[in-house]
N, C-alpha and C positions, 0 to 999 in steps of 0.2 A: 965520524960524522962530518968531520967539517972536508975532509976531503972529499966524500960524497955530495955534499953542499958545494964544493969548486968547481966539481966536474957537470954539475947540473947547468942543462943550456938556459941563459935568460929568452923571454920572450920578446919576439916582432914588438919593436916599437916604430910605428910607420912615422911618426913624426922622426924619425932620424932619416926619414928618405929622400924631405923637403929637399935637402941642398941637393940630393942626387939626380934631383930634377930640374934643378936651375936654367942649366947650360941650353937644355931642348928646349924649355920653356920660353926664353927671352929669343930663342932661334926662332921661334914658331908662331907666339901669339900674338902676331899680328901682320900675320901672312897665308891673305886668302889667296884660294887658288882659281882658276877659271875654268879646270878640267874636272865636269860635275862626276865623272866616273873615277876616279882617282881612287877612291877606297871601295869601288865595288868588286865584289866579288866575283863575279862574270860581268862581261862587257858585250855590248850589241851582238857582235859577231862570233859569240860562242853560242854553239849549239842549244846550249841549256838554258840561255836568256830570258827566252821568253815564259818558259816551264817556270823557273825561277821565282821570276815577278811576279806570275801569277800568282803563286804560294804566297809571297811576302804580302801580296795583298788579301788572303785569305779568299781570294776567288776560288771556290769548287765546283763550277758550273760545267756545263759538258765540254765547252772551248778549253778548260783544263784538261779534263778528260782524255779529250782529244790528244792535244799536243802530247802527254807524255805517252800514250799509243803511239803516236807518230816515232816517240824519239825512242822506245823501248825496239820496234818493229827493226829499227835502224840499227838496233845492237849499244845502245847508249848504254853504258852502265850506270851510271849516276841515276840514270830516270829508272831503270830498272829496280833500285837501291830504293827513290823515293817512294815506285809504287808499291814495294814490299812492304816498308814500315808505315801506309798508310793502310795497308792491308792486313796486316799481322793481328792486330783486334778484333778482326771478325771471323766468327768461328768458321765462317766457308769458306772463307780468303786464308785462314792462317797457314793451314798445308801449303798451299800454291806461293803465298810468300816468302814462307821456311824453304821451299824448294829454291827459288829464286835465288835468294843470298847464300846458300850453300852451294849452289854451282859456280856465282861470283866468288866466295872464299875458296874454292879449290882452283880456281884461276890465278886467287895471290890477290884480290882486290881486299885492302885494309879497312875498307868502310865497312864493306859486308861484313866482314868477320869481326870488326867491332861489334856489329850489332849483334851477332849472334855469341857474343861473348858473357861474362861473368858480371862485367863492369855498364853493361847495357840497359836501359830500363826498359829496355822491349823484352830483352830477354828473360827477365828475372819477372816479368809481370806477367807471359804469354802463355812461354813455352813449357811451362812446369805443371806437372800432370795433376799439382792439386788445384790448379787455375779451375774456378769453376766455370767458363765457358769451355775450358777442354771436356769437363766431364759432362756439358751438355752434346759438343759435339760426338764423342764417344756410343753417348745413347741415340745421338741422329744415324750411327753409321757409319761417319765420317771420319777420313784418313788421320791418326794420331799418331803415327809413326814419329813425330817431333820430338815428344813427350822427353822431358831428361835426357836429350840428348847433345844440349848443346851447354850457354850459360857455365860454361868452365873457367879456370885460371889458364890452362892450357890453350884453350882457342885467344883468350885475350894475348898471350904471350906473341902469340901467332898473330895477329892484328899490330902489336909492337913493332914485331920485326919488319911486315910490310910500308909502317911509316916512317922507320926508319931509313928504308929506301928512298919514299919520296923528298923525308927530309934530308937525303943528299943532294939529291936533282935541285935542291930549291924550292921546296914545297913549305911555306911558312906556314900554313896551317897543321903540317904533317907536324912541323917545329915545335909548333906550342904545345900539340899533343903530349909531343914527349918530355916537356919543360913540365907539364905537369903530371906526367907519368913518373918523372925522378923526384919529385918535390921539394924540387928548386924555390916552388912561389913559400913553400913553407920553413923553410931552411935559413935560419939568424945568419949561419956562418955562411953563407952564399947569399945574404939580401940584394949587396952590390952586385952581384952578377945576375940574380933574377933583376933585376931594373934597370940593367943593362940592355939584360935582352925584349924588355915591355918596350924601352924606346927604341931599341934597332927593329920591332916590328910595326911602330907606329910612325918611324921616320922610313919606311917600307911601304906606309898607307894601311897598314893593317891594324884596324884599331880595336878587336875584340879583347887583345889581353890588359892594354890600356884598361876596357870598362870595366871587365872583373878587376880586375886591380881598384880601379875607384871603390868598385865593390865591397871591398876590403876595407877601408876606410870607416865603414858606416857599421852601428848595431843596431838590436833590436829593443825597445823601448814600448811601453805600454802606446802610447803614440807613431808606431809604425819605426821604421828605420829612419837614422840619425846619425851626419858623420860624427865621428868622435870626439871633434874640438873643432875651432872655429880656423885653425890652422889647418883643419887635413882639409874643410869645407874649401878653403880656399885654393888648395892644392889640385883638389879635384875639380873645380869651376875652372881654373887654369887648364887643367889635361882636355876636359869637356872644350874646349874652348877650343885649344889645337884641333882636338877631330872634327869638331863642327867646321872649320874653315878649312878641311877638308873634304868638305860636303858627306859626312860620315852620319845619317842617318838619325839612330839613337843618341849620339851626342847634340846632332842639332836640337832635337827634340827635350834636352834637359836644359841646352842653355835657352833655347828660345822660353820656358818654363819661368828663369830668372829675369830675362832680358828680353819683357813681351811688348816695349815699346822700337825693336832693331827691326826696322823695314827691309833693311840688306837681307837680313837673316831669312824673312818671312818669306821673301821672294824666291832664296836661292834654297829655299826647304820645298818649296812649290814647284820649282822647275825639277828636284832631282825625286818627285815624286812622294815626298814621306805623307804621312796620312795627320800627322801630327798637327799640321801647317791648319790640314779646316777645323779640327778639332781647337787649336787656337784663335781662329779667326771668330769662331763660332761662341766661343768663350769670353774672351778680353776683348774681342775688338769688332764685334757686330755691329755694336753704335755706329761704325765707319762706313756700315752698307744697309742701303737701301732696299725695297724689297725685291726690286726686281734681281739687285745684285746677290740678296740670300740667296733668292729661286737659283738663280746660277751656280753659285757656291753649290750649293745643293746636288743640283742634278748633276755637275762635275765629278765629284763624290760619287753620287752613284753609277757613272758611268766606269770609274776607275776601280771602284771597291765593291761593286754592285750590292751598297746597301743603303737603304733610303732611309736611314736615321735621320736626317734632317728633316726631312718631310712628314715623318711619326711623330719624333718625341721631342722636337721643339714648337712649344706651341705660339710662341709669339713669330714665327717663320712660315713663309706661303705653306699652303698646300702643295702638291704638284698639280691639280686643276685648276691654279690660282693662272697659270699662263702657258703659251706655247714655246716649246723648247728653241723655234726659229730666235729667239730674244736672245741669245744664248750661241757664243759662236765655240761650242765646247771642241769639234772637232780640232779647229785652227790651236785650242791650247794643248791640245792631249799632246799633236802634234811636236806643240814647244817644249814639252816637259823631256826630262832625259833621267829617266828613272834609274838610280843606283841600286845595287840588290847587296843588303846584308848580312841575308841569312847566308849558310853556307850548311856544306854537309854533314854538319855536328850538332846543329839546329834544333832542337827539340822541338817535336810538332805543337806542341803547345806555345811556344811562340814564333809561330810562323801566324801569320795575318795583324799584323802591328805595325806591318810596315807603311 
């Protein structure tokens, strides 16, 4: 017994990871940067840009519509990928999406064939023949050739191997995939090298494994989640702190949370676009505007997010027939604004429009 008791691994103590964080930390937090695209994931001049931001703003309007027609017609794969797995839920769309990413997967594209893998929630929710929209569509007529044919170990393997390609090329996203395809993040006897590789991805500008990681940090409690001590709180305010002054979207969005009197902050959450910025203004710091400046707050908002929540369900806030939008020079700011995009092609559609 007691050599069985030796050989048993201890558990993740994250507070042993504090010091391992040191060195980045004291590099970092207190060095903002001025290049607002610096963590985004596509930049102006990629093709996908503008598809993108649409999503992160949860716009579904025909101008989304639109553009990923546009970029699909072009041979894009990516928007091809996106319009599948917005389509795969609907019993008339599912065929035609399932077609879609199986022609991508037999090309060698690793996104597609994640989806249509074991480890997918599209997969494992859609495709399988007890789904009761398939046995609706079934009685409609409609093509169910999909049915248990995909949602394997075998296709995910297949999905492995294509990302391990990309993550030779330099594909940091391909990277983490496989960081947590090996369970490295779970692994005592490699902790130092998983948080190795959280900061060579976030001194990269890449800061999703950074926030799972924070992630980590925190349980669940009758009261909602909670880090675990006042030390990892701290750890994580600190890591928050570097992405934010890397204009990194949902990190701004937690410190401005903490830190709701940083005008710097508030500004430079505004210019890179996050949604977060009116919802705070709207919250903590309304006092500071007038009505005519809500009205604007307002119709900003919903020019960007096209959703008039300010103008419904705050009732101490104009109307929208309270004035005319001439009050309001929204074009000149949309203009200013330089929207970072964080979602990326791992995204679960369920949070996409938070941005």
């Amino acid at each position: 017994m007691s050599i069985l008791t030796g050989c048993k691994e201890k558990a993740i103590n994250p507070e042993d990871d504090i010091p391992l964080f040191k060195d980045f930390i004291e590099a970092n937090i207190d060095k903002v940067v001025d290049d607002p695209y610096i963590s985004s994931t596509v930049k102006p001049d990629d093709e996908m840009y503008d598809l993108m931001l649409m999503l992160q703003r949860g716009d579904w309007s025909q101008t989304t519509w639109d553009e990923m027609d546009s970029l699909m017609k072009k041979g894009v794969e990516n928007a091809k990928i996106i319009y599948a797995r917005t389509k795969i839920d609907e019993i008339y769309k599912r065929s035609e999406a399932t077609a879609i990413l199986t022609e991508l997967m037999r090309k060698g594209n690793p996104y597609a064939t994640y989806w249509l893998s074991s480890k997918s929630n599209l997969c494992l929710s859609y495709l399988s023949s007890e789904h009761f929209g398939n046995k609706v569509a079934k009685e409609l007529g409609l093509d169910t050739s999909y049915e248990n044919k995909y949602c394997t170990e075998e296709i995910y393997q297949k999905a492995v191997e294509g990302f391990k390609k990309l993550a030779a090329e330099g594909d940091l996203r391909a990277q983490y995939f496989l960081l947590k395809d090996q369970g490295l993040d779970e692994s005592v006897g490699k902790r130092e090298d998983y948080i190795k590789e959280v900061i060579r991805f976030a001194e990269a500008h890449y800061y999703k494994p950074l926030m799972d990681y924070t992630d980590s940090l925190q349980m669940q409690t009758n009261n909602g989640f909670v880090f675990r001590s006042k030390e990892l709180e701290k750890l994580a305010f600190d890591l928050f702190k570097v992405a934010s002054n890397n204009n990194y979207i949902p990190a701004m969005g937690t410190v401005m949370y903490y830190d709701e009197d940083n005008r710097e902050l508030y500004e430079r959450m505004k210019k890179v676009g996050g949604s977060y910025y009116f919802l705070a203004m709207a919250l903590d710091r309304a006092d500071e505007l007038n009505n005519k400046e809500k009205y604007c707050h307002a119709l900003l908002y919903e020019k960007l997010f096209n959703d008039n929540r300010y103008f419904v369900y705050y009732d101490d806030w104009p109307n929208k027939s309270d004035y005319d939008e001439s009050i309001c020079n929204i074009e000149k700011e949309i203009a200013e604004m330089k929207p970072m995009i964080y979602i990326d092609y791992f995204t679960r559609i369920d949070n996409w429009g938070r941005g």
